[in-house]
C-alpha positions in Angstrom: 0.0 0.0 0.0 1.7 3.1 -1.4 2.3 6.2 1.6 -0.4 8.5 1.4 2.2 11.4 2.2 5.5 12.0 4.1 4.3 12.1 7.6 3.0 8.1 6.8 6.6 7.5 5.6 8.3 9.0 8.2 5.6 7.2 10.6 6.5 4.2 8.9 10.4 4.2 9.4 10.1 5.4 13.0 7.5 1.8 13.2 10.3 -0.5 11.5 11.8 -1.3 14.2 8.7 -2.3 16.4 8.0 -5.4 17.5 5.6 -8.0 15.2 1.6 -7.4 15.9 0.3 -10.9 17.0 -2.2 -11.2 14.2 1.1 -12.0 11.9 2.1 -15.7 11.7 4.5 -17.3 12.7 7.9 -17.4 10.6 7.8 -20.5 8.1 11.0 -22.5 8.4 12.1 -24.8 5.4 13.5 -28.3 7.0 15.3 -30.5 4.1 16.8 -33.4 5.3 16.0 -37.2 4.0 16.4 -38.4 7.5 12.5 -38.6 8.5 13.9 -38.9 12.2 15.9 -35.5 12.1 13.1 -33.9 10.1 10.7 -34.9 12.7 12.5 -34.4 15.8 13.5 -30.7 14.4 10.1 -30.0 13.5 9.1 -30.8 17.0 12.3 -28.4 18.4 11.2 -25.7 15.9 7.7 -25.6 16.9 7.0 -23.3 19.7 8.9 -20.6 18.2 8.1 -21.0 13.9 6.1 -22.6 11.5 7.6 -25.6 9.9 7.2 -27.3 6.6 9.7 -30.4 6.1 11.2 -31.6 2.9 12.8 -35.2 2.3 14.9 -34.2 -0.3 16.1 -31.0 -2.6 13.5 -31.0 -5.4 10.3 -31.0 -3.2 12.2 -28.4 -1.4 12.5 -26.1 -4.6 9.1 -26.9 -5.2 8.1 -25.2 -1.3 10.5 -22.1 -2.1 8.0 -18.9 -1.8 7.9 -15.5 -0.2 6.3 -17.3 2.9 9.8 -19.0 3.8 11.6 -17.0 6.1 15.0 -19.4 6.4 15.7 -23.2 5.3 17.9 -25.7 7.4 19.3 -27.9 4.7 20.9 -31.1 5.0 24.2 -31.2 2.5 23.9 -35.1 2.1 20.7 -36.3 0.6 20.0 -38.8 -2.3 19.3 -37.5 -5.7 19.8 -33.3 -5.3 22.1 -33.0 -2.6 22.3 -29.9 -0.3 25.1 -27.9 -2.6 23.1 -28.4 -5.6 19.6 -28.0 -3.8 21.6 -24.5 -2.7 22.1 -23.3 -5.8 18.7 -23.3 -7.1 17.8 -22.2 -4.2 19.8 -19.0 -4.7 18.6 -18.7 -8.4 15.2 -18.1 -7.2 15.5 -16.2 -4.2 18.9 -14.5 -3.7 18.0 -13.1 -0.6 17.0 -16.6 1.1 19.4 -16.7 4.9 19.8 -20.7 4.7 21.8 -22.9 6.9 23.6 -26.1 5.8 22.8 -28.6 8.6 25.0 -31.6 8.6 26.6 -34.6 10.1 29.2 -35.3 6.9 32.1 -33.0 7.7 34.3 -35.0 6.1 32.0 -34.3 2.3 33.9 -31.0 2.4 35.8 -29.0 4.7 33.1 -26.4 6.3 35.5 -23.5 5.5 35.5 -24.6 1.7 31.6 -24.6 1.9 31.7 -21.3 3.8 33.8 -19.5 1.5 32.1 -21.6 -2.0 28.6 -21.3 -0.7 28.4 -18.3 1.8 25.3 -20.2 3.5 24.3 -18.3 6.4 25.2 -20.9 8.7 26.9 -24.2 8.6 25.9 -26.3 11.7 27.1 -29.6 12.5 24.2 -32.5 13.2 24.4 -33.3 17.4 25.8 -30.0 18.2 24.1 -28.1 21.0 20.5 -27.3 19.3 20.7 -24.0 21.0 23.1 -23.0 18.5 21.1 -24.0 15.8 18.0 -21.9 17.2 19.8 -18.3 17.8 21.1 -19.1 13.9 17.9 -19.6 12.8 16.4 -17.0 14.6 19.0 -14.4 13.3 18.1 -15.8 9.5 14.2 -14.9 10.5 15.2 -11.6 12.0 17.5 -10.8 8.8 14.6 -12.1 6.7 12.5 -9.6 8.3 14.6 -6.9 7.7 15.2 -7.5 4.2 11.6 -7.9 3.4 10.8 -4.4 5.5 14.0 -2.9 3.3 12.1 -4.1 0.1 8.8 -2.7 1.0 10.1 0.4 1.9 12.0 1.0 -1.5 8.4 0.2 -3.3 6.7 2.5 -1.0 9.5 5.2 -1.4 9.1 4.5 -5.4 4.9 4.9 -5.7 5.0 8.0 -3.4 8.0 9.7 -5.7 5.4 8.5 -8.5 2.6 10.3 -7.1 4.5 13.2 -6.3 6.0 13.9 -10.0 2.0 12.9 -11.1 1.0 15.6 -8.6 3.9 17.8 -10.4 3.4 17.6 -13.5 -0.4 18.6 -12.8 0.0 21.5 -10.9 2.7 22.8 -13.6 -0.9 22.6 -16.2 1.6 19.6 -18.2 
């Protein structure tokens, strides 16, 4: 919805850093992994705080990719598309996607290789501490969040310099 003048835009940006209204949903996390036992017992972890749609292997998880996903935990050893590949077309159609390779196989690749290659925003390894893997995903929502506010803004800030060169140009009889 475009700004209907500057004191809405200014009202806006002092707003974008408040805290979510409860009538928004939860965030949607993206869980690939073609374990059904670490799909399920993340789901259950994931829970309380997110929304989460599971995936058993890279193509269904492509197939899930929307606006609605806020981060994906992705498994970098799976049958058929495997995490580095899943990645990638992941990328393709949405650049802006935080996702975290979640994995037991260390020994695939060396994580500072896939860190450097990939620049996933997080490479956690399978049976660490899950707390870790919960303040990474929450910073993926949180950066998610922001990015999506930073993109709205810029749409807003385009319609109202629209209007205002519409208003222009009429006032100026051209």
């Amino acid at each position: 919805m475009p700004f209907r003048d500057l004191a809405h835009l200014k009202e806006a940006l002092r707003d974008d850093d408040a805290a979510q209204s409860d009538d928004k949903p939860l965030p949607l996390v993206l869980v690939v992994d073609d374990d059904p036992n670490i799909r399920r017992s993340l789901e259950l972890l994931l829970q309380p705080r997110y929304r989460v749609r599971t995936c058993a292997d890279g193509a269904e998880a492509l197939a899930a990719i929307d606006e609605t996903v806020a981060v994906v935990v992705l498994d970098v050893k799976m049958t058929g598309l495997d995490g580095f590949a899943a990645y990638k077309e992941m990328r393709a159609k949405d650049v802006d996607l935080p996702i975290i390779f979640y994995s037991a196989y260390q020994d695939v690749k060396d994580p500072y290789e896939i860190m450097n290659e990939y620049r996933p925003f997080g490479y956690i390894t399978k049976g660490a501490d899950h707390t870790i893997l919960l303040r990474s995903i929450a910073a993926a929502v949180e950066q998610r969040q922001r990015a999506t506010r930073h993109r709205d803004l810029i749409a807003n800030l385009a319609s109202l310099e629209a209007q205002m060169q519409a208003l222009k140009k009429r006032l100026s009889g051209g």
